[in-house]
KELUM-132164 format. One record per residue (C-alpha): residue in one letter; x, y, z. Coordinates in steps of 0.1 Angstrom, whole numbers, padded with zeros to 4 digits, always signed. Each point is the difference from the previous one (the first is absolute). Layout:
BEGIN
aXYZ ...
This chain:
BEGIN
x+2268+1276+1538 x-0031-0003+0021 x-0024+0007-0032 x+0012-0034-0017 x-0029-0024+0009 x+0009-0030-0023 x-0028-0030-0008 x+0008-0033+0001 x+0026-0005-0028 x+0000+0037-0010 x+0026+0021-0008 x+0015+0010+0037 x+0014+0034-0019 x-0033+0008-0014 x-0013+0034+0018 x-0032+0009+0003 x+0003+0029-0024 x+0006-0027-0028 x-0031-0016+0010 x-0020+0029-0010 x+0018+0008-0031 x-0006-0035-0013 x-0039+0006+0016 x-0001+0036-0018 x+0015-0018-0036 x-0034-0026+0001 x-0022+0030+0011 x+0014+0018-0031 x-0001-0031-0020 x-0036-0002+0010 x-0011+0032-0005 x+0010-0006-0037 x-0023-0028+0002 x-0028+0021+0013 x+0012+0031-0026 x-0002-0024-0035 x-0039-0010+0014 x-0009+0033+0009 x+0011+0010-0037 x-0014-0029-0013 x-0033+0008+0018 x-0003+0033-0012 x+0009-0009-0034 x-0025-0021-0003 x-0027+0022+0017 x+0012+0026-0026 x-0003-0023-0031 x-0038-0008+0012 x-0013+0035+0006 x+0022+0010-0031 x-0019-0026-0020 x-0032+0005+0015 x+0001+0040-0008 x+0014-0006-0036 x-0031-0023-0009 x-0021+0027+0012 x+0018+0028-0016 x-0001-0021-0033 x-0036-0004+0003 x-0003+0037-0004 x+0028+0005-0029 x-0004-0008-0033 x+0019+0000-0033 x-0014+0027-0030 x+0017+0008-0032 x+0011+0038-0006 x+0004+0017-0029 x+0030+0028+0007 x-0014+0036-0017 x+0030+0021+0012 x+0039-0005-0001 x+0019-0011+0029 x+0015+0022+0025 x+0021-0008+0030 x-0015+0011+0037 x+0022-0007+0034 x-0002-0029+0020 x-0021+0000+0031 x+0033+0005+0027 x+0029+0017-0007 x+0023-0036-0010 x-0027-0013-0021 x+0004+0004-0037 x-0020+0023-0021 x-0029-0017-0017 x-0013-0001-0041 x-0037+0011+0000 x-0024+0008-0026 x-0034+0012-0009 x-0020-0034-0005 x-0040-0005-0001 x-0016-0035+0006 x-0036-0011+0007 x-0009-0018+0033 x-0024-0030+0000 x-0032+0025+0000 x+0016+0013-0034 x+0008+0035+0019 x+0026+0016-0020 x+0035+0012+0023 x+0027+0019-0008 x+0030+0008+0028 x+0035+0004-0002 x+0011-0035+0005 x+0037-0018+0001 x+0009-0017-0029 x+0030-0016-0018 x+0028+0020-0008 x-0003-0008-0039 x-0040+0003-0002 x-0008+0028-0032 x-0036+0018+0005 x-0025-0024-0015 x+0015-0029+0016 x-0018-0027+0023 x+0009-0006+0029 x-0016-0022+0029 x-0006+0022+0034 x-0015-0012+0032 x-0032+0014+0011 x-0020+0000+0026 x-0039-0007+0008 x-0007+0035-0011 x+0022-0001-0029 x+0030+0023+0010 x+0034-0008-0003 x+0016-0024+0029 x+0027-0016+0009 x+0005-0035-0008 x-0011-0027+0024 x+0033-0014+0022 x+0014-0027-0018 x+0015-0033+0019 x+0036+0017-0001 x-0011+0033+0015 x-0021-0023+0028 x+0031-0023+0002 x+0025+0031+0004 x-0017+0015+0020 x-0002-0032+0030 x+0031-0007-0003 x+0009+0034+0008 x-0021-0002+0032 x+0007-0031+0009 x+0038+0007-0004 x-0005+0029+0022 x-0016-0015+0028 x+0027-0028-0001 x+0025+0028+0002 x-0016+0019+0024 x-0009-0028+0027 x+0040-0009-0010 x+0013+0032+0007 x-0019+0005+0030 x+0013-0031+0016 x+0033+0000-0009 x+0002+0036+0020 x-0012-0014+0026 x+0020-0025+0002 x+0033+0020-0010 x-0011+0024+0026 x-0001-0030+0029 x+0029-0015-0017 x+0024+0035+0010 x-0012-0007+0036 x+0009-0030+0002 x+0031+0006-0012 x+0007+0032+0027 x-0011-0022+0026 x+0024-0028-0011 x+0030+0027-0004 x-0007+0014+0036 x-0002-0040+0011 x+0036-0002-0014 x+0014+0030+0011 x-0007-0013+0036 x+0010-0031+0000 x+0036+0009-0020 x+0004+0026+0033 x-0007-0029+0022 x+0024-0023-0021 x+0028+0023-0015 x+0020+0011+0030 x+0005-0038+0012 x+0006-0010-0034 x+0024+0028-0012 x+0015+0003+0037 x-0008+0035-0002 x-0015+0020+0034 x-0031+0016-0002 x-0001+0031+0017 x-0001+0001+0037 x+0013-0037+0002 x+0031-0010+0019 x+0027-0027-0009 x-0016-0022+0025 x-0037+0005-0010 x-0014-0030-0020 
């Protein structure tokens, strides 16, 4: 029982493998710590640029009314699990009066003739829509929430991984110790031990 080293008032069956299991539970309870302000880092970091690059996209985008000269049709998504999209033939005119016409997505119940507004951009085609506060939002939580998870998982391995050797090396610690105690306290003989050998 020679790895027992006891402080003053401690625990005299305390081992030192339990010492570094409660040392690995704060290291992991840290490195949660650490994990939620990594996430919340890059969250944030991600809200800012987000926000930064929306204003500028919006600066470029602008809102036009178009008039729908064709009937709607349906055209696939972009990937194969997004779902198909309602277009139709639409012509506007961009702030130098330029007329446009495109094949442009529009409501699912829009008749030709109809208006619709469309996004444009500085030359007047059709854009996409400048991101929005929940697509900015979404999308830093979803970073942030994988960075938290990442840093999480990453440290949690580790720690599971020194955790299993810790755990061999306190088996093997038992295993001798029970071979130096069991034959005296079961009266048993090891081999190659007499009646008279202590």
């Amino acid at each position: 029982m020679h790895h027992r080293s006891p402080a003053a008032g401690g625990n005299p069956l305390r081992r030192d493998a339990d010492r570094t299991r409660t040392r690995l539970r704060a290291a992991f309870a840290l490195a949660c710590l650490l994990a939620v302000t990594c996430g919340v880092a890059v969250g944030r970091t991600a809200w800012t640029d987000a926000g930064r690059d929306a204003a500028e996209i919006a600066r470029h985008r602008h809102s036009v009314a178009a008039v729908t000269v064709g009937e709607t049709t349906h055209r696939a998504g972009d990937g194969p699990s997004t779902r198909p999209v309602t277009v139709a033939r639409a012509t506007w005119r961009d702030h130098e009066n330029r007329i446009h016409t495109e094949t442009v997505p529009v409501p699912v119940v829009t008749r030709s003739g109809d208006t619709v507004r469309l996004w444009v951009d500085d030359a007047g085609q059709a854009a996409s829509a400048p991101p929005g506060t929940p697509d900015i939002a979404l999308n830093a939580i979803g970073l942030g929430t994988g960075a938290a998870g990442a840093v999480a998982l990453a440290a949690g391995f580790a720690l599971y991984a020194r955790q299993r050797i810790v755990d061999a090396r306190s088996a093997q610690e038992w295993e001798r110790e029970w071979e130096s105690v069991e034959p005296r306290w079961s009266g048993r003989l090891r081999p190659g031990q007499g009646a008279g050998d202590d």
